[in-house]
N, C-alpha and C positions, 0 to 999 in steps of 0.2 A: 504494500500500500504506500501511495504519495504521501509522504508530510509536510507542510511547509502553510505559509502564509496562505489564506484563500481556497485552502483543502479542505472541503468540509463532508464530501461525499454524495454532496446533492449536485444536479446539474445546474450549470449557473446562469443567470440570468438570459442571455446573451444567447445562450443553446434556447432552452424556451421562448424566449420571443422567437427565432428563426421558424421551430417549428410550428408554432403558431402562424405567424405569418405563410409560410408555404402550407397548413391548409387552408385557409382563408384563400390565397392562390387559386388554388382549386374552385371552392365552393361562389367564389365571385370571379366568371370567367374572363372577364373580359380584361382582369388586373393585370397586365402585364409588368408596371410597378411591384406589385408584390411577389411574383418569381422573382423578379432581376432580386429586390431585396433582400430575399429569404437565401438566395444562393450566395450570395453578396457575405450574409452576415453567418451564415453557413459555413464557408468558406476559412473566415477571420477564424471563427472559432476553434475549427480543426485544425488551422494551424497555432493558433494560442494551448491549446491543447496536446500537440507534438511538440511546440518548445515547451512545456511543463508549464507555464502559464497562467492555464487556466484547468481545474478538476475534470480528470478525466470522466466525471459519472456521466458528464453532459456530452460524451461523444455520439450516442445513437442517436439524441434529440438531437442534435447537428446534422446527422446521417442521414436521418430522418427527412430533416426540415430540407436539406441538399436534393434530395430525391424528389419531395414535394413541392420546391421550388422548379426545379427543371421541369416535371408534368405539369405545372402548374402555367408556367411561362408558354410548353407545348399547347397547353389546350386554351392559354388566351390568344396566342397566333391562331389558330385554328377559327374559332369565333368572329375573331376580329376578320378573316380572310372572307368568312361565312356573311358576314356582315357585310362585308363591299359586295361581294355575290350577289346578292342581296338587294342590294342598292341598284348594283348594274340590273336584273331583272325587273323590277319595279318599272326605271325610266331608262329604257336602251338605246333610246338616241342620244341623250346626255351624256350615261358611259360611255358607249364607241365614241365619241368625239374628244372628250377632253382627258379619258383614264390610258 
């Protein structure tokens, strides 16, 4: 087991918000913000967690939130692409001309 300042065996702050944030990702698709962010702070924390850092307890909620940031970002591209489709079909001469 780690010892040191900031070792407490809970995950830390930092991993929870991520995963938090990448499922919110998900459940609001169109958030493309909150993938970027969740992979983002995701990211930080695995590596605050490889330098010793930060408590390793919080490495799956990072794993986690990494994993559900990247689907999360996937299926708001998806949406949003859905969404211009969309748009083109509704008014088709407007899209052909300026998209």
């Amino acid at each position: 087991m780690i010892s040191g300042p900031g070792v407490s065996g809970k995950p830390s702050e930092r991993a929870t918000t991520c995963l938090v944030i990448g499922i919110l990702s998900i459940v609001c698709c169109k958030n493309l913000a909150g993938g970027v962010a969740a992979i983002i702070i995701s990211r930080a924390e695995l590596d605050a967690i490889a330098r010793g850092e930060a408590d390793p307890a919080g490495k799956n909620y990072a794993q986690i939130g990494f994993a559900l940031g990247i689907i999360g970002l996937i299926v708001g591209v998806v949406a949003l692409y859905r969404q211009f489709n969309a748009v083109g079909m509704l008014f088709p001469t407007v899209y052909r001309r300026h998209f």
